[in-house]
N, CA, C and O of each residue as an XYZ file, in Angstrom:
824
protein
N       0.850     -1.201      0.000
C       0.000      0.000      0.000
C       0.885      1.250      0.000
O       1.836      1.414      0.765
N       0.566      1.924     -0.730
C       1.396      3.261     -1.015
C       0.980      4.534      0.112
O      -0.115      4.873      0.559
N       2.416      5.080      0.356
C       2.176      6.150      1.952
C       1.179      6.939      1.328
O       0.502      7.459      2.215
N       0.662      7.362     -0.157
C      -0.304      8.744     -0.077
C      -1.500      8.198      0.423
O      -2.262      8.869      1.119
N      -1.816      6.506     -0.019
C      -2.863      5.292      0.472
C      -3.141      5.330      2.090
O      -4.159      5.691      2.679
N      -1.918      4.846      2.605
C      -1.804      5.389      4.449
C      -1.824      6.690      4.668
O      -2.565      6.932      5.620
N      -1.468      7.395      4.331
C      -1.780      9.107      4.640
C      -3.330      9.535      4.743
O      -3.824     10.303      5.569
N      -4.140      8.668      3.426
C      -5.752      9.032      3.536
C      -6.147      8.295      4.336
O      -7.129      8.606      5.009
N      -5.616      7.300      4.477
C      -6.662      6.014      5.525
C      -6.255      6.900      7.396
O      -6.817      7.230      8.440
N      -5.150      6.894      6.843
C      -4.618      7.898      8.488
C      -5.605      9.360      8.401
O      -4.839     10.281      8.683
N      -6.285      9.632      8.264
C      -6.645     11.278      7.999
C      -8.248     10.774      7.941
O      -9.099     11.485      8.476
N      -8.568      9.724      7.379
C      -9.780      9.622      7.800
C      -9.668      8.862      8.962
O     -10.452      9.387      9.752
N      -9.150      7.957      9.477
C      -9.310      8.001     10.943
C      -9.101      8.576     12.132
O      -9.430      8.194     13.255
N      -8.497      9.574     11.765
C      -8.374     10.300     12.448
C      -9.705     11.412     13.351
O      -9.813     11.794     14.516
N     -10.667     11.653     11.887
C     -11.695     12.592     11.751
C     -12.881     11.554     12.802
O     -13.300     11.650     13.955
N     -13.108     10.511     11.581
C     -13.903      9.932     12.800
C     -13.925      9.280     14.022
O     -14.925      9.033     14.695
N     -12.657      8.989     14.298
C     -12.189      8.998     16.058
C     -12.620     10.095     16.782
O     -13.599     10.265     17.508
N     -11.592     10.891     16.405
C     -11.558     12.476     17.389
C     -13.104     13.210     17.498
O     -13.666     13.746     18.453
N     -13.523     12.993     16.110
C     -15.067     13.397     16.069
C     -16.254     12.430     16.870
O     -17.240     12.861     17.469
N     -15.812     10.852     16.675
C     -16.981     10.172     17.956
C     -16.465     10.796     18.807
O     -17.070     11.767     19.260
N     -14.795     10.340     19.455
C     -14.319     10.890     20.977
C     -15.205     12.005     21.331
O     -16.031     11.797     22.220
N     -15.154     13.254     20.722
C     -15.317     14.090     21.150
C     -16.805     14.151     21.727
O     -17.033     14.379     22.915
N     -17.885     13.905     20.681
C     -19.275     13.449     21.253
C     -19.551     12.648     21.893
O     -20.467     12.987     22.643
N     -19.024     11.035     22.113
C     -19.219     10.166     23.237
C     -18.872     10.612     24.459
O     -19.667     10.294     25.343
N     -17.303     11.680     25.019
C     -17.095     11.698     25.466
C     -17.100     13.541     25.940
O     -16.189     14.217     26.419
N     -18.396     13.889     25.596
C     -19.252     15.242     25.938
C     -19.180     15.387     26.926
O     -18.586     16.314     27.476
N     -20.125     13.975     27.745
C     -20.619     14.368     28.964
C     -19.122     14.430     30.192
O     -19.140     15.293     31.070
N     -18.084     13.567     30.105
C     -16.902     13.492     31.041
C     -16.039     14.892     30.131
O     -15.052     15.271     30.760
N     -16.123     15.163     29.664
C     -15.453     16.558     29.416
C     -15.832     17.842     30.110
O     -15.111     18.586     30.776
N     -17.047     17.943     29.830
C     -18.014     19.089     30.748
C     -17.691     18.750     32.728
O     -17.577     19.512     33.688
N     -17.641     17.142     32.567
C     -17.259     17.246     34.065
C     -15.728     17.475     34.651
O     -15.272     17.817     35.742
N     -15.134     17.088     33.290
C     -13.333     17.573     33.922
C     -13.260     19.012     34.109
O     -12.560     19.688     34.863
N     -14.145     19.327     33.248
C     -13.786     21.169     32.772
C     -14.293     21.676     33.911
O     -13.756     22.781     33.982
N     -15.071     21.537     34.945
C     -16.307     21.457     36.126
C     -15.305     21.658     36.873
O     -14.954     22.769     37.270
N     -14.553     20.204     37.227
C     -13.973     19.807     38.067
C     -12.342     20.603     38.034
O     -11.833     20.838     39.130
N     -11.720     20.918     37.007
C     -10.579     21.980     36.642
C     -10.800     22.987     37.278
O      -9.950     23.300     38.110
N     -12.310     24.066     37.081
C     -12.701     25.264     37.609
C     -12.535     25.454     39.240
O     -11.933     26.220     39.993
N     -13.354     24.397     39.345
C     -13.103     24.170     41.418
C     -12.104     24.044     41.541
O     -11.581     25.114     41.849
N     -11.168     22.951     41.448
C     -10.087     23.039     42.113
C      -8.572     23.908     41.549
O      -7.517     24.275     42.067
N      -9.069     23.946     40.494
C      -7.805     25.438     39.465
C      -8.119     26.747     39.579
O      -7.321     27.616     39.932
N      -9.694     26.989     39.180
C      -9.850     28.217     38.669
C      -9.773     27.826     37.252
O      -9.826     26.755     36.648
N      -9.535     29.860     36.723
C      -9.552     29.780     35.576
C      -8.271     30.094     34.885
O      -7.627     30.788     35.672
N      -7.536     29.896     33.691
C      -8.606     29.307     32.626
C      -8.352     27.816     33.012
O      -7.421     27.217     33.550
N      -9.611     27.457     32.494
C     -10.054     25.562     32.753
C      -9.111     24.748     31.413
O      -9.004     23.522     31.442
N      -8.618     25.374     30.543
C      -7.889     24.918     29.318
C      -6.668     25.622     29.425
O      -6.599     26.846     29.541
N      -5.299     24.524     29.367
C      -3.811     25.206     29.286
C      -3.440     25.286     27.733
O      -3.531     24.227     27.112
N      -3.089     26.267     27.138
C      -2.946     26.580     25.551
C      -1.496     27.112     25.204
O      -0.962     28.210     25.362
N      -1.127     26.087     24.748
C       0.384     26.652     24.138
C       0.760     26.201     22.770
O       0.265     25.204     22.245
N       1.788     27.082     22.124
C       2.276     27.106     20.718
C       3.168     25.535     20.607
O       3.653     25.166     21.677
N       3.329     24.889     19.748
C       3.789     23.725     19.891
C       3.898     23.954     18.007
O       3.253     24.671     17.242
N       5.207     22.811     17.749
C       5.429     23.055     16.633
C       5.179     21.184     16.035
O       5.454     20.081     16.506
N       4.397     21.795     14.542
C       3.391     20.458     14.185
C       4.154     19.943     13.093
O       5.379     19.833     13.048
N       3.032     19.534     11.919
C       3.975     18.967     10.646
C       5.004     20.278      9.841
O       4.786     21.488      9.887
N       5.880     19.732      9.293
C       7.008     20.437      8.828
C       7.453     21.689      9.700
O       7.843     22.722      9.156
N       7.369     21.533     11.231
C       7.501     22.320     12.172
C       6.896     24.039     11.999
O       7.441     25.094     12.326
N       5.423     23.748     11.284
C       4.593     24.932     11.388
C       4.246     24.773     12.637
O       4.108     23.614     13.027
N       3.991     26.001     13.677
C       3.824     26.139     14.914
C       2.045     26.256     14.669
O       1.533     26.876     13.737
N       1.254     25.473     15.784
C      -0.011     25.740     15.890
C      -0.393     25.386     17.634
O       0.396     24.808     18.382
N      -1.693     25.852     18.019
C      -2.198     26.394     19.919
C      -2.472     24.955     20.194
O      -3.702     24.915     20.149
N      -2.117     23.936     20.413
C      -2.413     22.813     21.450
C      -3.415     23.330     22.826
O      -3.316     24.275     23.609
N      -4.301     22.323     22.694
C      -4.931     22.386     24.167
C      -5.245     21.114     25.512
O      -5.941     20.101     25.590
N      -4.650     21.578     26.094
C      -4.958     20.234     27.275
C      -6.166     21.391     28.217
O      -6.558     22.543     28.032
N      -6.473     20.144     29.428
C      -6.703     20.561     30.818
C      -5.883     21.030     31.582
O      -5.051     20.292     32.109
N      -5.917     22.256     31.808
C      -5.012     22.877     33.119
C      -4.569     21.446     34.379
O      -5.462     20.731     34.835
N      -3.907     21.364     34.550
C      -3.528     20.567     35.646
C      -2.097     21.570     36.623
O      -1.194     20.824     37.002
N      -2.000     22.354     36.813
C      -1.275     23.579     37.539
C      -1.885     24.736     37.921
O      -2.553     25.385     37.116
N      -1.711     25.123     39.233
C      -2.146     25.780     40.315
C      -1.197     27.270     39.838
O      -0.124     27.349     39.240
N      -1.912     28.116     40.269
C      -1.097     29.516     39.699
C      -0.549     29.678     41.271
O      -1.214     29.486     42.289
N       0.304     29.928     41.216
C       1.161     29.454     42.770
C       2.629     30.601     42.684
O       3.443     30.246     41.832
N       2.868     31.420     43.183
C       3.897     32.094     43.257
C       4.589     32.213     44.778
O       4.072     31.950     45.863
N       5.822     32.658     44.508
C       6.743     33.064     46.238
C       6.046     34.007     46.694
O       4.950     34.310     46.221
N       6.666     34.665     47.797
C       6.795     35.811     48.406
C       6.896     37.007     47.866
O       6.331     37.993     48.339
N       8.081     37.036     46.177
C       8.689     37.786     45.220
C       7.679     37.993     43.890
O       7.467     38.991     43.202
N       7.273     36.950     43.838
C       5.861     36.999     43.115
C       6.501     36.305     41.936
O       6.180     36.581     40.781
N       7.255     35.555     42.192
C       8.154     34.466     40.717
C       7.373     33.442     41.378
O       7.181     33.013     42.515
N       6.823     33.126     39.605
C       6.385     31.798     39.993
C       6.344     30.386     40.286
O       6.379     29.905     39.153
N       6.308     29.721     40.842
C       7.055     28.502     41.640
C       6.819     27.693     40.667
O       5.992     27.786     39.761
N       7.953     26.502     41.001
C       8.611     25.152     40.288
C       7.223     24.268     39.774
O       6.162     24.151     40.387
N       7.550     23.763     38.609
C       6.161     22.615     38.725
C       5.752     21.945     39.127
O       4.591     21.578     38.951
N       6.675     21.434     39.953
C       6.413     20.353     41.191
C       5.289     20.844     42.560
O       4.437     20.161     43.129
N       5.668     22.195     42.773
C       5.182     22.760     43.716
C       3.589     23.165     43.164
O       2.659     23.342     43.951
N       3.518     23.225     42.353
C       2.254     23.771     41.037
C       1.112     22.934     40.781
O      -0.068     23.206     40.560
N       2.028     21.362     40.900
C       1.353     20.367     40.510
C       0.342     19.911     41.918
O       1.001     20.360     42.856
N      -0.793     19.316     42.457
C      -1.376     19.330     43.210
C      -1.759     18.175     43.195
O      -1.176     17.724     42.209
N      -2.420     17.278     43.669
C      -3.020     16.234     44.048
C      -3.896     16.033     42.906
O      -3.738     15.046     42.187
N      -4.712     16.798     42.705
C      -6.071     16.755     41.648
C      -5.112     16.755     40.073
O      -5.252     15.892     39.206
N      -4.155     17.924     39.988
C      -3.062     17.951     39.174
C      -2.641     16.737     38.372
O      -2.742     16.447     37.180
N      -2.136     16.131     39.425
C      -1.389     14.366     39.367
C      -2.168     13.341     39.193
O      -1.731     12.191     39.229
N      -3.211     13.584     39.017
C      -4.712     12.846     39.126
C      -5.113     12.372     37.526
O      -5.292     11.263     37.022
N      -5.165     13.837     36.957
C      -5.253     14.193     35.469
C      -4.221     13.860     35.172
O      -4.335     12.770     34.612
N      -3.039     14.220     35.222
C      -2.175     13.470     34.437
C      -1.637     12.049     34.561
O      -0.686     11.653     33.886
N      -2.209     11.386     35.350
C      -1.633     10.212     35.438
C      -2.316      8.849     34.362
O      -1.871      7.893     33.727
N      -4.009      9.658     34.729
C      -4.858      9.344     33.736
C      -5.072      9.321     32.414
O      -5.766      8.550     31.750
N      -4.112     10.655     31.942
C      -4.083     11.395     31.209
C      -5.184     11.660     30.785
O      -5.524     11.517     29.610
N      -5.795     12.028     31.577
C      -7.658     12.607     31.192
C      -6.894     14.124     31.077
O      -6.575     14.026     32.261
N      -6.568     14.875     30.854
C      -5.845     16.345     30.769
C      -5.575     15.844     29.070
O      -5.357     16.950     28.576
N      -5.499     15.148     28.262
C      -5.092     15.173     27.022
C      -5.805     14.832     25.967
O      -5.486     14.601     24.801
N      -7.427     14.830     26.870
C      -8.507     14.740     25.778
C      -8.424     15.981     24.967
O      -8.232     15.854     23.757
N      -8.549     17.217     25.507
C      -8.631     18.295     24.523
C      -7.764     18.514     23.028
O      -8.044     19.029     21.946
N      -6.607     17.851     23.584
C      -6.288     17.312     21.587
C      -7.090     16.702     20.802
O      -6.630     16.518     19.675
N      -8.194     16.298     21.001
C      -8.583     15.857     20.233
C      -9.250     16.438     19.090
O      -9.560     15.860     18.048
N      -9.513     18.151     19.533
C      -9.843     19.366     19.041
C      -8.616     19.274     17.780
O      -8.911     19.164     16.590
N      -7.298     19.338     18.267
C      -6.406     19.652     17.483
C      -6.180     18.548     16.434
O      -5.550     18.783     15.403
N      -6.754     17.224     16.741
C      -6.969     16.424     15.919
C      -7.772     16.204     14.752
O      -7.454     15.646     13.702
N      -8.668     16.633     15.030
C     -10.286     17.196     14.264
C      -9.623     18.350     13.515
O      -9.984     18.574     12.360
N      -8.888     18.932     13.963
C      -8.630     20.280     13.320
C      -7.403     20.071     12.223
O      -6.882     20.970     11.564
N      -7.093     18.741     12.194
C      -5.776     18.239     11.140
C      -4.510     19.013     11.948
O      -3.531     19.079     11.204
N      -4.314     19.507     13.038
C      -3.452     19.885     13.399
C      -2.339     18.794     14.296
O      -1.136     18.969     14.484
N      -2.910     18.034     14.597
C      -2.779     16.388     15.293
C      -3.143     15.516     14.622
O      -3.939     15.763     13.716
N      -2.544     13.829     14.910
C      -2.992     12.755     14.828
C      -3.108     12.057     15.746
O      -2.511     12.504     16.725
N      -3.564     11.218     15.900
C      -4.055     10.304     17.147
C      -2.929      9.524     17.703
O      -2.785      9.176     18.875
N      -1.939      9.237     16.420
C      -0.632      8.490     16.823
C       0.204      9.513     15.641
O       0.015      9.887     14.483
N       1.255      9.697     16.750
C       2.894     10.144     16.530
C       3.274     11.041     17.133
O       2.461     11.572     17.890
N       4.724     11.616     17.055
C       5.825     11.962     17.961
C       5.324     13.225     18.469
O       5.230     14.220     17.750
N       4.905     13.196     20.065
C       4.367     13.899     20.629
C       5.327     15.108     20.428
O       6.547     15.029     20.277
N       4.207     16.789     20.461
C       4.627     18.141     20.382
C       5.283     18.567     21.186
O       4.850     19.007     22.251
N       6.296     18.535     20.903
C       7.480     19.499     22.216
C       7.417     20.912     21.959
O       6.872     21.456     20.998
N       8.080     21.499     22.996
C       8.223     23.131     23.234
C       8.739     23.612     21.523
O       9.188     22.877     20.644
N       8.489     25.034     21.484
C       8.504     25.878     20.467
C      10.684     25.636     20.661
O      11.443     25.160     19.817
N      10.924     26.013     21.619
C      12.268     26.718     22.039
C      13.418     25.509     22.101
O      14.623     25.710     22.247
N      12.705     24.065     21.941
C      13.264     22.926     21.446
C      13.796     22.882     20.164
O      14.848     22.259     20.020
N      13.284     23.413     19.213
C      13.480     23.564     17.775
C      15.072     23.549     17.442
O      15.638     22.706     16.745
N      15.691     24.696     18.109
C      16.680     24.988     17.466
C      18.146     23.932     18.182
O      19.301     24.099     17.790
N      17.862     23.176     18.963
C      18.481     22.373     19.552
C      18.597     21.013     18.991
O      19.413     20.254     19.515
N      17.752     20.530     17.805
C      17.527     19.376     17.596
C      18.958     19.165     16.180
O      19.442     20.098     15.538
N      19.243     18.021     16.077
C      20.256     18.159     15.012
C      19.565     17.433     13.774
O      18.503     16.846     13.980
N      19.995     17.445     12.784
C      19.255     16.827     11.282
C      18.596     15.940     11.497
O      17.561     15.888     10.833
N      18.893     14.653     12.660
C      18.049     13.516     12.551
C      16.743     14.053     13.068
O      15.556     14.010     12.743
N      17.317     14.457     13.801
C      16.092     14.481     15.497
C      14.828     15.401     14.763
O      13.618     15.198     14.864
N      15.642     16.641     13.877
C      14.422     17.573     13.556
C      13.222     16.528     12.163
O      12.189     17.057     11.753
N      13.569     15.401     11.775
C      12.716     14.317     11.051
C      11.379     13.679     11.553
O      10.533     12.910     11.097
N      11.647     14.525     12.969
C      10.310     13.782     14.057
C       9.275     14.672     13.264
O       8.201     14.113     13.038
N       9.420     15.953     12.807
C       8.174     17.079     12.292
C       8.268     16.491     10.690
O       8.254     17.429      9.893
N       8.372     15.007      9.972
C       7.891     15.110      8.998
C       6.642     14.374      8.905
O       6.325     13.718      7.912
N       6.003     14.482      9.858
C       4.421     13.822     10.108
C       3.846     14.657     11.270
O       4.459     15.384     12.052
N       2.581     14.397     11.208
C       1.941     14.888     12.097
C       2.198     14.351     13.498
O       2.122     13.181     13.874
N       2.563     15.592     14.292
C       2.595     15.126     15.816
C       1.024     14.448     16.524
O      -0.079     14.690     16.035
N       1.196     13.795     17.445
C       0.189     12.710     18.266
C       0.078     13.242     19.175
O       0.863     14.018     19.720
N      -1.506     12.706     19.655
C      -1.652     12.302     21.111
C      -0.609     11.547     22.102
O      -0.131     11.910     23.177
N      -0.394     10.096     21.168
C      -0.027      9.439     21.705
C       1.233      8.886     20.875
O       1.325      9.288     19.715
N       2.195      8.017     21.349
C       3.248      7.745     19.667
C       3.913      6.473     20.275
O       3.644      6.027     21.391
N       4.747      5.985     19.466
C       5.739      4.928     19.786
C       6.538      4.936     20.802
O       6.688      3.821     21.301
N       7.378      6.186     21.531
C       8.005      6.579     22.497
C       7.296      6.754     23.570
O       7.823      6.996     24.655
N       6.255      6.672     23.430
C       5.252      7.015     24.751
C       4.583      5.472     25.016
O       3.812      5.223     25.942
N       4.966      4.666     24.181
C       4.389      2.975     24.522
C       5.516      2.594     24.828
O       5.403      1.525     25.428
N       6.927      3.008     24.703
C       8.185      2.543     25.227
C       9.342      3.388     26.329
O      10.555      3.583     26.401
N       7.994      3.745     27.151
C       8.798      4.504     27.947
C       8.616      5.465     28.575
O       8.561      5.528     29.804
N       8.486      6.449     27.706
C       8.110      7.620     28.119
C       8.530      8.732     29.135
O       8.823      9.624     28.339
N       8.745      9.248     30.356
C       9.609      9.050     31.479
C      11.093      8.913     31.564
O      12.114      9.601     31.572
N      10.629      7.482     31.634
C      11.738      6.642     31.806
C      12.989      6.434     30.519
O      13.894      5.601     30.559
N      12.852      6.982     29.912
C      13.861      6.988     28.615
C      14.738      8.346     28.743
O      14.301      9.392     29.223
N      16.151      8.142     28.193
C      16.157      9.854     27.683
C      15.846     10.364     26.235
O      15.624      9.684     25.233
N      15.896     12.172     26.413
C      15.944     12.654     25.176
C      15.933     11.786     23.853
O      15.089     11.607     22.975
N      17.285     11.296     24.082
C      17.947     10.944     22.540
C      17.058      9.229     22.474
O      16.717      8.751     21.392
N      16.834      8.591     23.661
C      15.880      7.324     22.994
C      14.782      7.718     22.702
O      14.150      7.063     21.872
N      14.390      8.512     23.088
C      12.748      9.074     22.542
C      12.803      9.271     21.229
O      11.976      8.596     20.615
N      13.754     10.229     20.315
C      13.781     10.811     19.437
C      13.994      9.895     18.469
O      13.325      9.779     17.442
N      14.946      9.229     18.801
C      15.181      7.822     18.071
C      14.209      6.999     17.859
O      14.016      6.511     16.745
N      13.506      6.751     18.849
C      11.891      6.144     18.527
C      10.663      6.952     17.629
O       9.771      6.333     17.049
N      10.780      8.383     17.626
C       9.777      8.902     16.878
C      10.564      8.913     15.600
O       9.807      9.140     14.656
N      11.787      8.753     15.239
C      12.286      8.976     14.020
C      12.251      7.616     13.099
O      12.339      7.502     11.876
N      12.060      6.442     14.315
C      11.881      5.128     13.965
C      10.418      4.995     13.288
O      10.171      4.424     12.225
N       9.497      5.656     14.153
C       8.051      5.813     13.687
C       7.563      6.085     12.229
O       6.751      5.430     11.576
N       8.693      7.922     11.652
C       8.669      8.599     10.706
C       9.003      7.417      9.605
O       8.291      7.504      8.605
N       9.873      6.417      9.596
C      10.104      5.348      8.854
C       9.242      4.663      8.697
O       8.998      4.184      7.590
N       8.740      4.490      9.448
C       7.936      2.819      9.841
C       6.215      2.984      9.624
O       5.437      2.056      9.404
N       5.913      4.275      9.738
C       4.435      3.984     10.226
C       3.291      2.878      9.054
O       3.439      2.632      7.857
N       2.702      2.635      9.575
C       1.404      2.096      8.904
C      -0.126      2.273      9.643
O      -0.138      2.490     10.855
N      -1.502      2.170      8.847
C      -2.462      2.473      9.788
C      -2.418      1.364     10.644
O      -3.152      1.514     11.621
N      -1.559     -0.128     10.599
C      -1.620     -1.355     11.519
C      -0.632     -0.791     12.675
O      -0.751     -1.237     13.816
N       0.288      0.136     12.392
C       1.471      0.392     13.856
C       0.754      1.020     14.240
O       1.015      0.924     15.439
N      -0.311      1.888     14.151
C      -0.953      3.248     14.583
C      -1.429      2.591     15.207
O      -0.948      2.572     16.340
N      -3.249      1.149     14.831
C      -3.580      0.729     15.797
C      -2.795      0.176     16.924
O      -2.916      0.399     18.129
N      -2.041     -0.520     16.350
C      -0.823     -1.055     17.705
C      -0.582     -0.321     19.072
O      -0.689     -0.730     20.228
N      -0.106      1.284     18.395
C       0.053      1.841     19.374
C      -0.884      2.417     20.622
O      -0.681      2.540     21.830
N      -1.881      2.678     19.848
C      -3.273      2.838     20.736
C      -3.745      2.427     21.309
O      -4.430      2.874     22.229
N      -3.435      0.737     20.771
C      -3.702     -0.737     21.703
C      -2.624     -0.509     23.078
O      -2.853     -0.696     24.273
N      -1.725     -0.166     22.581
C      -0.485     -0.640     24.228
C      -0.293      0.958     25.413
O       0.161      1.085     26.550
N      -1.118      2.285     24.061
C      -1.426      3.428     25.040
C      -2.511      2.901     26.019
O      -2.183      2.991     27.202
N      -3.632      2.414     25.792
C      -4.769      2.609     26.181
C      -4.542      1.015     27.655
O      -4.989      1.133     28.796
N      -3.714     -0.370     27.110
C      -3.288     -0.954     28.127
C      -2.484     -0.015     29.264
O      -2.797      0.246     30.426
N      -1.412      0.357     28.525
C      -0.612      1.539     29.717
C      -1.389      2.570     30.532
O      -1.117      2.785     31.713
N      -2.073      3.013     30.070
C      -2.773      3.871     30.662
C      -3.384      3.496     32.061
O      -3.120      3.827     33.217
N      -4.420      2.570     31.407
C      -5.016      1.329     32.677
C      -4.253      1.198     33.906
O      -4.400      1.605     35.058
N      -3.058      0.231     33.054
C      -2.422      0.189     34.547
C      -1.021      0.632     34.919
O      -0.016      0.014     35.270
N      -1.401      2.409     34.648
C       0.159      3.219     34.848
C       1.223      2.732     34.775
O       1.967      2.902     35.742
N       1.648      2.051     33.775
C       2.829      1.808     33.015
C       3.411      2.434     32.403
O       3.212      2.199     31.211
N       4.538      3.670     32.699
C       5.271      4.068     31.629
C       5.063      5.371     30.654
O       5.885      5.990     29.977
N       3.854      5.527     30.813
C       2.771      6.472     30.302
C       2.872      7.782     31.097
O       2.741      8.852     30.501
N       3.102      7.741     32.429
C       3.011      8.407     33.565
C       3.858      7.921     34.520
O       4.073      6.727     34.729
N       4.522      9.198     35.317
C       5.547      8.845     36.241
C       4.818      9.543     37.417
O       4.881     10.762     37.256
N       4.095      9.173     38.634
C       3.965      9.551     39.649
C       4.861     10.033     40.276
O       4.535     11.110     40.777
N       5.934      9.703     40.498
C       7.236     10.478     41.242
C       8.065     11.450     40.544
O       9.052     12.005     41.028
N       7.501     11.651     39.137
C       8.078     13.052     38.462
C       6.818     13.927     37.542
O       6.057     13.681     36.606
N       7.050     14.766     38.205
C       5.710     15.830     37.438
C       6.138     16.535     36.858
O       5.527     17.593     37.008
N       7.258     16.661     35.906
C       7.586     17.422     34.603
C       8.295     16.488     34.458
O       8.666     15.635     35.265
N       8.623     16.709     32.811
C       9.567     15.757     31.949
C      10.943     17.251     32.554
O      10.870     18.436     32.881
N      11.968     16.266     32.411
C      13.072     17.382     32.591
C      13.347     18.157     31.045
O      12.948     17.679     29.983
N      13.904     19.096     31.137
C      14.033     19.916     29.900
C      14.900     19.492     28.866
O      15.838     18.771     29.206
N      14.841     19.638     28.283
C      15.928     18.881     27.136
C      16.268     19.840     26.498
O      15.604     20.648     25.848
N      17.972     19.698     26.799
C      19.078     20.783     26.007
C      19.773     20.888     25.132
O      20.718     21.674     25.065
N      19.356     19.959     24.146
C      20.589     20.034     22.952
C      20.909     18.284     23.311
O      20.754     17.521     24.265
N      21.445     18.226     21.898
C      21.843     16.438     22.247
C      22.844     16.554     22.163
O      23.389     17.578     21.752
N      23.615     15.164     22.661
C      24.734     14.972     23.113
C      25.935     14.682     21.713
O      27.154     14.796     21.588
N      24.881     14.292     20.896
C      25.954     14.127     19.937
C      24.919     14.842     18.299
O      23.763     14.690     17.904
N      26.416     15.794     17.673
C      25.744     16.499     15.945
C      24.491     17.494     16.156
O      23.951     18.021     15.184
């Protein structure tokens, strides 16, 4: 089957996933967004620039899961300190990462591949690494069924660049299959004992 063949079959599943998701899953959205307000405030949606296919930058949206929390000085405190109980809750679940699914619907996402990193990552990546933006970034991807966390930088990248090679609409289901096991039973997906990914500075090697 020819990639422009997987490219349409990927693009229509995409539409009607994200588009049931989004209506089956109406009524638990209205209650996260509920439940964000009480214990966050506002805004109930965290929105940032994230860079997509061929590293055009477009607004990603999750669930707020961070407390507006500052010192004494009025700088605002670490994410750890930010992150809250209810915080760690959503993300462990990753119920905070339904709202892509907007960005999915919107062709700005796919359901599977190399999740959107920071804008300010860009210029740090070397020839291989920047190959992760020749597909649409994911919800969910290959590096996030192998690890996630627990990997560094450079195995992650290596895995989404493995992806950019490899994909088919059969790896896609695959991956959705071993997100949606992980998820279940917090495997890998989520690190309870770390509430930010650490920052990533440039790779170690080119």
């Amino acid at each position: 089957m020819s990639q422009k063949v997987n490219f349409v079959i990927k693009r229509c599943f995409d539409i009607l996933v994200s588009a049931a998701g989004l209506i089956l899953l109406s009524p638990l959205l209205l209650i996260l967004a509920l439940l964000v307000r009480v214990n966050l405030g506002s805004p109930v949606f965290f929105r940032q620039e994230r860079p997509g296919l061929h590293e055009k930058i477009f607004r990603l949206y999750k669930f707020r899961s961070m407390r507006d929390a500052v010192d004494k000085n009025g700088n605002e405190l670490p994410d750890e300190q930010r992150l809250g109980r209810f915080g760690r809750l959503l993300r462990a679940s990753s119920l905070d990462e339904l709202p892509e699914l907007f960005n999915v619907l919107k062709g700005e996402m796919s359901l599977v591949g190399p999740r959107p990193l920071l804008v300010k990552y860009l210029p740090l990546y070397n020839a291989e690494q920047h190959r992760r933006h020749d597909v649409l970034p994911g919800i969910t991807g290959w590096a996030q069924t192998h690890g996630r966390n627990a990997i560094s930088w450079e195995e992650k990248f290596k895995l989404d660049v493995w992806y950019v090679d490899h994909w088919t609409p059969w790896l896609d289901l695959k991956i959705l299959f071993l997100t949606v096991k992980k998820v279940f039973i917090r495997e890998g997906i989520s690190s309870e004992n770390q509430a930010t990914t650490e920052e990533f500075k440039g790779s170690k090697s080119g």
